[in-house]
N, C-alpha and C positions, 0 to 999 in steps of 0.2 A: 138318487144315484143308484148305479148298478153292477153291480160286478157282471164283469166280462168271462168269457169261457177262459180267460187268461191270468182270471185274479186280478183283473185294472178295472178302476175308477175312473171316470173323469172327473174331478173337479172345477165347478160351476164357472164360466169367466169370471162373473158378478165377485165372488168370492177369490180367485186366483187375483183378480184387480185389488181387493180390499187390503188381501196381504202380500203385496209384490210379489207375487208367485209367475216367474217365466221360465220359459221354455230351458229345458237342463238343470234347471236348480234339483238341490238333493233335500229328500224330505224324508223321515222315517216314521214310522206306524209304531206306537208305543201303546202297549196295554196299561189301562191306570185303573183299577178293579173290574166292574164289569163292562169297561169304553176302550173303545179302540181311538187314539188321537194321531191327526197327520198333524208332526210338526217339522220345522225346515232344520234340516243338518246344521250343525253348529259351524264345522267346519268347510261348509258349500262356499264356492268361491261365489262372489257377486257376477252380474252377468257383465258390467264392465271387465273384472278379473280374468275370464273366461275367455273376453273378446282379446286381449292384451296377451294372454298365454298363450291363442291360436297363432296370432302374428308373431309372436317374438321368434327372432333369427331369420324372417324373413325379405330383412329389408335387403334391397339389390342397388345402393350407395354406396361409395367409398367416404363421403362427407361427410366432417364431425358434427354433432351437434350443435356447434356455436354455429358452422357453416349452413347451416338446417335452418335456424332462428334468422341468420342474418339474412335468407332468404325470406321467409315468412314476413319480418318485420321491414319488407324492402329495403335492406341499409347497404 
């Protein structure tokens, strides 16, 4: 890898694959004597989490939830 004129890395796919590393996750750089280590935020939402907190308040329904399922479940 290489640092960039910006101070950025990119991170290998190969390796972003191994440790479910996607797109927005929060990661931080910790010194542990003389290594620098990327590890993922403790408190980074999941990318599910992420996709759930864009949408919420979006929905353009007046229908409750049971009315939502009873849909889905065609009853």
């Amino acid at each position: 890898m290489r640092l960039n004129s910006k101070g950025q890395v990119t991170i290998p796919a190969e390796i972003r694959e191994k440790y479910g590393l996607h797109p927005g996750d929060e990661v931080d750089v910790v010194e542990v004597g003389n290594t620098l280590q990327i590890v993922r935020r403790e408190s980074s939402a999941t990318r599910g989490g992420r996709a759930a907190q864009r949408l919420r308040g979006t929905a353009t329904t007046r229908m409750t939830t049971d009315e939502i399922m009873g849909l889905l479940r065609d009853q």
